[in-house]
N, C-alpha and C positions, 0 to 999 in steps of 0.2 A: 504494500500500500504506500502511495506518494502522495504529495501536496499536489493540487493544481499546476503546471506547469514543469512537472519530472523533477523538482529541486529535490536534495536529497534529505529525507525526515528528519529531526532531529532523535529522534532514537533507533536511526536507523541502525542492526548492527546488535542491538540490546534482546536478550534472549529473556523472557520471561514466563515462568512457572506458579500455574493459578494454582491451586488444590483449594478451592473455596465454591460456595454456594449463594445465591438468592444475588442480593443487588450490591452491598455495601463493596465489598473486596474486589466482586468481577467487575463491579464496576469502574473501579482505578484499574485494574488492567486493561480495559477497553476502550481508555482512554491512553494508556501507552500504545497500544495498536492504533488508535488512529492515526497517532506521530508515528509509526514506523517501527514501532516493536513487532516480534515475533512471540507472540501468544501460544500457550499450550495449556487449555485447559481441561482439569482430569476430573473426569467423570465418573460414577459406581455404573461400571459396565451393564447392570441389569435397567434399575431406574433412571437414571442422569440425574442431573442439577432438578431438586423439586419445583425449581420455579417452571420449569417447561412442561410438567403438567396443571398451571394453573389458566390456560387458555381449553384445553383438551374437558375439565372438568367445568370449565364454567365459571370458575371464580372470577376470571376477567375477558373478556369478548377478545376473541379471535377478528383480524384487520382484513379480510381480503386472504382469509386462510393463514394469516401471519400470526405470531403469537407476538406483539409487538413487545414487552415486556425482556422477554429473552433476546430478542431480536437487536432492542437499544442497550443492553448491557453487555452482551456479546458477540459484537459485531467486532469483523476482523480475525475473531482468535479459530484455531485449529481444538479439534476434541478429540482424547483419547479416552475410552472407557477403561477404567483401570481398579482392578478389585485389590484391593488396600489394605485387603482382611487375611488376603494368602502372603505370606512369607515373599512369594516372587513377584505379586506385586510390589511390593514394598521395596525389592531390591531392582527391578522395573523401573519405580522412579527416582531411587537414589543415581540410576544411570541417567534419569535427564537432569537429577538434581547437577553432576557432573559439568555438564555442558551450559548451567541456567546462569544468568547475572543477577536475577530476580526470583524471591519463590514469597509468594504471598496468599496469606489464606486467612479466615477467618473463623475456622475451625476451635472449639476451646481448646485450654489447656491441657485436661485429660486425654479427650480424642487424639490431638498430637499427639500426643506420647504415647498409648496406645496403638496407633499406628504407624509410631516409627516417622513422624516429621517434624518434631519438636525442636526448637532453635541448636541446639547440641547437635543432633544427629545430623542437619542436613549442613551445620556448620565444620564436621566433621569431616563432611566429604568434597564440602566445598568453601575453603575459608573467605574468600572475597565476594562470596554471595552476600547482594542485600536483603535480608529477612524481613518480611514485613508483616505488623497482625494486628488485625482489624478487629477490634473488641469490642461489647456493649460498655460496658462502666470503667474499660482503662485493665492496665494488666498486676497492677496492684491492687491492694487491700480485701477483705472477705469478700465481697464480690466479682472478685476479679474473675472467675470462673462458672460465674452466671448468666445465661444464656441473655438473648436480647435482642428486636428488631427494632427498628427506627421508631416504631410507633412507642415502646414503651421505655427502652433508654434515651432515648433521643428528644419527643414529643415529651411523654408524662415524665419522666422524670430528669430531664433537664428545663423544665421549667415554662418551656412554649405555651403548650396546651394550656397550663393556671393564667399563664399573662393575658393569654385571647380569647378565655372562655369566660360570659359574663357571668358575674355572682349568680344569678338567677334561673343559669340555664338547667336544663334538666339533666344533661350530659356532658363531658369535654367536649371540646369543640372538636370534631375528627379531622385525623391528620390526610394532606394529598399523598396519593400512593410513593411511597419509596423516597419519601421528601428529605431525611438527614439521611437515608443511603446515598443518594446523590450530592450531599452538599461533604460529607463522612467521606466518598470516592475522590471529588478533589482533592482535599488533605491528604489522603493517603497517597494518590500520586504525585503530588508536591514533594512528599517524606521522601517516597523513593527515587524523586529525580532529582533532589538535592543530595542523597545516598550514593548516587553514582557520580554525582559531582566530586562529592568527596571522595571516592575512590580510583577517581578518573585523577586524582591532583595526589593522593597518597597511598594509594594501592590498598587500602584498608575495606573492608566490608564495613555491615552496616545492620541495628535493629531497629527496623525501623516502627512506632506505635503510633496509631491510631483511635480514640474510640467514640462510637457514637455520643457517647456523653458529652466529653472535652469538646466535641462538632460542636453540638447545642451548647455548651458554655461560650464559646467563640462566636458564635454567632446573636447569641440572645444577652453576652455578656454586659451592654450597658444598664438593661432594664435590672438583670440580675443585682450590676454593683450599687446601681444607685436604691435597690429594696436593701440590700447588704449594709451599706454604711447610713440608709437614714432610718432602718429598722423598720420599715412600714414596707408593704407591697406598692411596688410602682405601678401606677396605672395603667398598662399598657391599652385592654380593652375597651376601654372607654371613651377612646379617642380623643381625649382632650388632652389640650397642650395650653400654656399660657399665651399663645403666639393664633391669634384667630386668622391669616391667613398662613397656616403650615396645618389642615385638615381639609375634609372632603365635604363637598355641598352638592345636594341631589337637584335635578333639573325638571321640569316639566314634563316629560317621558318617563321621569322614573330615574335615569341614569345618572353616572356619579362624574363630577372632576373634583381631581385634586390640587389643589395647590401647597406647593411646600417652598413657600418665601422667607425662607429663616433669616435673611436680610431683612425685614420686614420694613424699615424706613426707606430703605433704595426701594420696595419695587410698591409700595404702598400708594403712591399718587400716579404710576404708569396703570396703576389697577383700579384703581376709581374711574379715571378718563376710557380707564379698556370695556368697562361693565357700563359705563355710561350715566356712573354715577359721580361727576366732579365734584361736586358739591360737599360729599365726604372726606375731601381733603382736608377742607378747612374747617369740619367740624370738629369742637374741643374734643368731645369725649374721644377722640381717634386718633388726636392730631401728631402723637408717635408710638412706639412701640410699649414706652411704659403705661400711656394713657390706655392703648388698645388693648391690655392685659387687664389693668384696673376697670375695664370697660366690656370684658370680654363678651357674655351674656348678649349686648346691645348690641356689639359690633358684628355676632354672628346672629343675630336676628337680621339685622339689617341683609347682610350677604345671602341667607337664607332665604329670603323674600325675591332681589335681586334674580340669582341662581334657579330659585325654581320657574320664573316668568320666562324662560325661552327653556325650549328644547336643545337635546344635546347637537343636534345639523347645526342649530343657530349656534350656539354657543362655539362651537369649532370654528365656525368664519369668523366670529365678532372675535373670537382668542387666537387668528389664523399668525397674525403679525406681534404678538405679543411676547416677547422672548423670554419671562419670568420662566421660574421652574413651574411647570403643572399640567395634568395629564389626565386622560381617561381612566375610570375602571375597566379594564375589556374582557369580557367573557375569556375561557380561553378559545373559543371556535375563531374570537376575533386576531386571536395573540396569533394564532399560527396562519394567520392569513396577512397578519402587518405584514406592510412592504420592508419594512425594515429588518424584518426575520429574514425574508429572500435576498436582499440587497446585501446583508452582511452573510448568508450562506449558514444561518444558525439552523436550520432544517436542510438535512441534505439526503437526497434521494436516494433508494436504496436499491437494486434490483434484487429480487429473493428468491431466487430459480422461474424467471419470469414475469413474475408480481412486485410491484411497484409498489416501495412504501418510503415514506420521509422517516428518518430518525431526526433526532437530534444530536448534533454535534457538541462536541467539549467546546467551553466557553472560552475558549486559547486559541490565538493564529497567531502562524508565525513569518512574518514578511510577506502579513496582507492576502495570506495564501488561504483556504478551506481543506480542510484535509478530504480525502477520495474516501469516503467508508464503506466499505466491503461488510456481506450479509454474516452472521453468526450463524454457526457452524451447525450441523445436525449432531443427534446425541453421537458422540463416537464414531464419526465420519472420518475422522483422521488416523486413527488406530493403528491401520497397520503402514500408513506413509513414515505414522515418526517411530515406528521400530525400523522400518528397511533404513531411515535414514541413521540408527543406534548402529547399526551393522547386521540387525539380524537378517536371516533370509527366510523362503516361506513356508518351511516346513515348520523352522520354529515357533513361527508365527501361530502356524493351524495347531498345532502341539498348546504354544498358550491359550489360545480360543477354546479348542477341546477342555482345556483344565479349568474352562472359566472365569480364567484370570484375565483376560484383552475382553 
């Protein structure tokens, strides 16, 4: 796989070894495959990766016969089915562990070590490998060995779900599918290509940690520090802020724009004259940012009245020349239809033996370029390509197959 225009990837060359499941782990490797890594991911030769039967059962719709889910987390990489539980498997992939720059999984601590891939062993065989692992709660303290998906290390108990769910609802707010796997897969590819930096400058390997928790503290860390040091919960859900133009105000149709003018004295009198309301420049209660705080209640009555008298058509022309920060809500049917998704190549089309699907692309280019992303592989499609190319030949091959172990 290359960039638009044959430049050569920047990881081109970089050999890496998944032995992981579901979205958090394969998905930073399928983000080094889209820069030009070489992906191998091992799969239990009977069942695969469980996420590939979550379109097949219905959990989540199948795209045009696509199982889109597998499809955007594992695009690019090759699949060996490899049974983990025999002896030869296990010595199977310590011969790609041999050959890898990368081996990352998100496997716990137990199962490692039960089957023989735990940071020791695979460092054993290969010192300058960089190890990477993808945890729920971090690879220390009593939890460290506690199972965990996005939704509930990530969402409830880093703190998201409490911040945006209101006091009164009946439930947490439910998480988007695979929401700190994805944000959890950046970080983890970041680890490991600063990992090879450093080993690329001193020969040294690398363990590299990730976990969905530490994601959700970094991400959700202001609302966190400022509940931390002023002992009260930050208001995240309630929308309110001291600042009445840095929130959302609904229109005539229903729909939402935002504005987020945290400047609010710079862009305060370009936004009176834009809404066509001058006359609020010069009124006291508004007349700067401390008045508009001491005022707030009046100043978003006023805008709210404003905002709801046109539609959102109208509203986009009347804000068409207005340069302030502030935007639509957009459905997501609208998000993947912006021109600006296409324009910068953030949905890139996929051909899937045939069948036409858009993934989405890592949120990275490099010299302006979009990476080419090639479809994610069948369960164990590759099997007996990366033994021929181990050295075996096909007798031993059908030998493994018979034993069950490929």
């Amino acid at each position: 796989m290359s960039p638009a225009g044959g430049e050569t990837p920047v990881f081109d060359g970089v050999r890496v070894l998944e032995v992981a499941q579901w979205t958090f782990a394969p998905a930073a490797a399928a983000v080094l495959a889209d820069f030009g890594a070489s992906v191998i991911k091992i799969e239990d030769p009977v069942t695969g990766d469980p996420q590939r039967g979550l379109a097949s059962s219905g959990v989540v719709p199948a795209v045009n016969g696509v199982n889109i889910v597998t499809a955007q987390t594992n695009r690019g990489k090759r699949s060996v089915g490899l049974n983990l539980r025999d002896p030869r498997g296990r010595e199977l992939l310590m011969e790609l562990v041999d050959h890898a720059d990368v081996f990352v999984t998100n496997f716990r601590g137990p199962a490692r070590e039960k089957l023989g891939f735990d940071e020791d062993a695979v460092r054993a065989r290969n010192p300058r490998i960089v190890y990477a692992r993808a945890t729920g709660q971090g690879p220390r303290g009593e939890d460290a060995d506690r199972g965990g998906y996005d939704f509930t290390s990530y969402w409830m108990r880093g703190g998201i779900a409490s911040a945006l769910t209101a006091p009164d609802a009946d439930r947490p707010l439910p998480q988007p599918p695979a929401f700190g796997d994805k944000a959890g897969a950046m970080n983890l590819a970041f680890g490991i290509a600063a990992a090879l930096f450093r080993r690329e400058r001193t020969g040294e390997g690398a363990l590299v940690d990730v976990s969905l928790l530490g994601t959700a503290l970094w991400q959700h860390s202001s609302a966190i520090l400022y509940s931390w040091g002023l002992d009260r919960e930050f208001p995240v859900q309630s929308g309110r802020s001291a600042n009445p133009i840095a929130r959302g105000y609904r229109t005539a149709d229903g729909r939402w724009i935002a504005l987020m003018m945290i400047e609010s004295d710079r862009w305060w009198p370009d936004l009176c004259r834009s809404i066509d309301r001058p006359e609020l420049i010069g009124d006291e209660r508004f007349a700067d940012a401390k008045a508009r705080t001491a005022n707030y209640d009046a100043c978003v009555a006023e805008l709210e009245a404003v905002f709801a008298a046109r539609t959102l058509a109208q509203w986009r022309t009347r804000l068409a020349g207005f340069s302030a920060p502030w935007e639509v809500l957009r459905t997501m049917r609208e998000t993947a239809d912006d021109p600006q998704v296409t324009a910068n190549g953030y949905a890139v089309p996929v051909d899937h033996d045939g069948t036409d699907v858009r993934l989405m692309s890592a949120p990275v280019q490099f010299d302006e370029r979009v990476p080419s992303l090639t479809r994610a592989p069948e369960h164990a499609e590759h099997s007996e390509q990366v033994l021929l190319e181990l050295g075996y030949d096909w007798d031993a091959i059908l030998a493994l197959k018979d034993a069950e172990v490929l």
